[in-house]
C-alpha positions in Angstrom: 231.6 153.4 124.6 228.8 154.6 123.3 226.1 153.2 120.7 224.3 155.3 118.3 221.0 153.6 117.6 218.6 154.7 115.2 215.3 153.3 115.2 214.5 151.9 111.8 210.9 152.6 110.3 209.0 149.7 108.7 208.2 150.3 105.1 204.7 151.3 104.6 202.5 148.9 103.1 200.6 150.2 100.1 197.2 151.2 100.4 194.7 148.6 100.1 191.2 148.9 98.0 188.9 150.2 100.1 185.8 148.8 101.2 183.5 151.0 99.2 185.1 149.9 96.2 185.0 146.7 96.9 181.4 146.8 97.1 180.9 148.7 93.7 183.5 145.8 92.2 180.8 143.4 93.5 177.9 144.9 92.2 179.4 145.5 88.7 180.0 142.1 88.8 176.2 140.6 89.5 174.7 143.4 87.7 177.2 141.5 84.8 175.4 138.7 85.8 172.1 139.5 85.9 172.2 141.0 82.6 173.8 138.3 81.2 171.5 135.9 82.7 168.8 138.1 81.4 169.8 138.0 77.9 170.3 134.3 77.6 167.1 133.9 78.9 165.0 136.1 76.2 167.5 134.2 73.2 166.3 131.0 74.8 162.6 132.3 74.1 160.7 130.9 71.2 161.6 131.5 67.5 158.1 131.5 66.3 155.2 132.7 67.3 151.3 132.5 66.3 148.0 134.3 67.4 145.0 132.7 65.9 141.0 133.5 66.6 138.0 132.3 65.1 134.4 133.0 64.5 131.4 132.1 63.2 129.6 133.9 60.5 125.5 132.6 59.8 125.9 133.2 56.1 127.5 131.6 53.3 131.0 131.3 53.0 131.0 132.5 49.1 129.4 135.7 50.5 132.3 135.9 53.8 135.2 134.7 51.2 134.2 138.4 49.4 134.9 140.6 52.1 138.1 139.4 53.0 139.8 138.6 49.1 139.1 142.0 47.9 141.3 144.8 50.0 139.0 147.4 48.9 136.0 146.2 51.5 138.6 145.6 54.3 137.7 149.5 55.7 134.0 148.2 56.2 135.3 146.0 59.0 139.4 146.5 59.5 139.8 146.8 62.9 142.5 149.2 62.2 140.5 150.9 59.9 138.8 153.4 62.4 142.1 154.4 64.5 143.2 157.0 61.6 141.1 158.5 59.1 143.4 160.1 57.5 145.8 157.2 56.9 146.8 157.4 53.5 146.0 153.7 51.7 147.3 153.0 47.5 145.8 149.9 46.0 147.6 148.1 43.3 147.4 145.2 40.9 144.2 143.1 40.7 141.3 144.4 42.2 141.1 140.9 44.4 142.8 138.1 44.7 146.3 136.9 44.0 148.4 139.5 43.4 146.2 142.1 44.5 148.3 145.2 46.7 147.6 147.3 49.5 149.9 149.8 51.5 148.7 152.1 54.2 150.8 154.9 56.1 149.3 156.8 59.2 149.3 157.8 62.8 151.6 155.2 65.7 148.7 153.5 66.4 148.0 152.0 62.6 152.0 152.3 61.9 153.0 151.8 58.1 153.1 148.9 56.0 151.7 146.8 53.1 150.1 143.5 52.6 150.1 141.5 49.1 147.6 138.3 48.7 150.1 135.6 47.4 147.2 132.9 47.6 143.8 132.7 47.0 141.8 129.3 47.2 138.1 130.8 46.2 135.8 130.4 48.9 138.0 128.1 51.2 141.4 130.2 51.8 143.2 133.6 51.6 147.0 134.0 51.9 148.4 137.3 52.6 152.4 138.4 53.3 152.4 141.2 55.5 155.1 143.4 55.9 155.4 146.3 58.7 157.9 149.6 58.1 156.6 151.4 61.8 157.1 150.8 64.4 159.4 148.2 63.9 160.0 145.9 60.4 159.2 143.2 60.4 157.2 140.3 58.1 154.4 138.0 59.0 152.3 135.5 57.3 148.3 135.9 57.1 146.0 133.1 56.4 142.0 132.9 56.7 140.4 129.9 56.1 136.8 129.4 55.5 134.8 126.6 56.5 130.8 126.0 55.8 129.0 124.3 58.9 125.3 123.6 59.0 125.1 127.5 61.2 127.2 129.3 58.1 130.6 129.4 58.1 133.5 129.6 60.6 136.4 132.1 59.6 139.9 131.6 61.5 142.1 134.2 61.4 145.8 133.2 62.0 149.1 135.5 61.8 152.6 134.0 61.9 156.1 135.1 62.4 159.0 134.6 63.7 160.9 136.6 66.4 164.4 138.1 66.1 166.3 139.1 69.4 164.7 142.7 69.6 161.2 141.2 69.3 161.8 138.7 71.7 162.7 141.1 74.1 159.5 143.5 73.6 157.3 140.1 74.2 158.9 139.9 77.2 156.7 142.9 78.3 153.9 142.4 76.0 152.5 138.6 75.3 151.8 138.6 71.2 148.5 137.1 71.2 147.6 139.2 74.0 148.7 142.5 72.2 147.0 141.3 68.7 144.5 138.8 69.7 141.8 141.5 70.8 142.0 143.4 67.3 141.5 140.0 65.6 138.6 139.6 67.5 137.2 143.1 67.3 137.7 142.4 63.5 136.2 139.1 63.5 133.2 140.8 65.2 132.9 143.6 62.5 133.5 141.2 59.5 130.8 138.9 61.1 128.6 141.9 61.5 128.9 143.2 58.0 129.0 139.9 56.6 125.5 139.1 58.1 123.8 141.9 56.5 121.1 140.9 54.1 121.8 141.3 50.4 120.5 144.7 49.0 117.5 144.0 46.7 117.7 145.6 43.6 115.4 148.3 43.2 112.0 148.8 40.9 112.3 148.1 37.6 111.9 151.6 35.4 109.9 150.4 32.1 112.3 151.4 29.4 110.7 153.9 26.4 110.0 152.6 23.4 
């Protein structure tokens, strides 16, 4: 008698994920990670933010309170003033003081913007609502205050703000009061300078005919 056997092949199993994929599966799944991690961390990051700088100016504060209420003598000491000459600036409403209006449009370093005085306390504090079209919009609050000391007076310059997701994540790279805290002082310098200048005296009187 004789027996036919056939030899019966295993099924083959099916193929299974290779190892190159199952490194790319595991580096989608910490870069994942990461990122989320990352953006948690810059939502977690302050709201508000503030960059402040002071100075002291040996003259009166009437005479510093001037240069700062009345837009029209910010170019004498601006420290944005200089970067385009050819920024085109409209003044509007009151020549100083409350309500008084300025806009200016220029190169990427000055941006585009305007600023309105919404306060003005005379000879003691300016408030000023600043609002930025370029680079990025955005709104801030402006204060100076002006106090009289036995050397003059001390102006403070503070800007205020607070930060959406998109600004947070810039300030990640670029610390606020680092970025804007050297062009308040450069300005604080100029407006000190200017400020300090004697008075012009008036010139000779001209005898009027009879």
């Amino acid at each position: 008698m004789t027996i036919d056997a056939t030899t019966s092949k295993a099924p083959t199993p099916p193929p299974g994920v290779s190892p190159r994929r199952k490194r790319l599966r595991r580096l989608f799944v910490l870069l994942v990670l990461i990122i989320g991690g990352f953006c948690t961390y810059i939502a977690m990051l302050p709201n508000e933010y503030q960059v402040k700088r002071s100075t002291t100016v040996h003259n009166d504060h009437t005479v510093v309170f001037g240069h700062v209420n009345d837009f029209h003598k910010w170019d004498n000491w601006s420290p944005w003033a200089k970067l385009d000459p050819n920024s085109k600036v409209t003044f509007s409403g009151p020549d100083a003081g409350e309500g008084a209006h300025f806009t200016w449009n220029g190169n990427d370093e000055v941006g585009e913007g305007d600023m309105t005085i919404v306060s003005s306390q005379p000879h003691e504090s300016i408030g000023i609502k600043l609002h930025f079209v370029r680079p990025m919009e955005d709104t801030a609050d402006v204060k100076f205050t002006f106090d009289p000391t036995d050397d003059g007076t001390v102006v403070t310059w503070t800007m205020s703000g607070k930060h959406n997701f998109v600004s947070k994540f810039f300030c990640f790279f670029m610390n606020m009061d680092k970025m804007i805290g050297g062009d308040f002082e450069k300005g604080l310098a100029s407006l000190k300078q200017v400020a300090e200048q004697p008075a012009a005296s008036p010139g000779p009187s001209v005898p009027t005919p009879e």
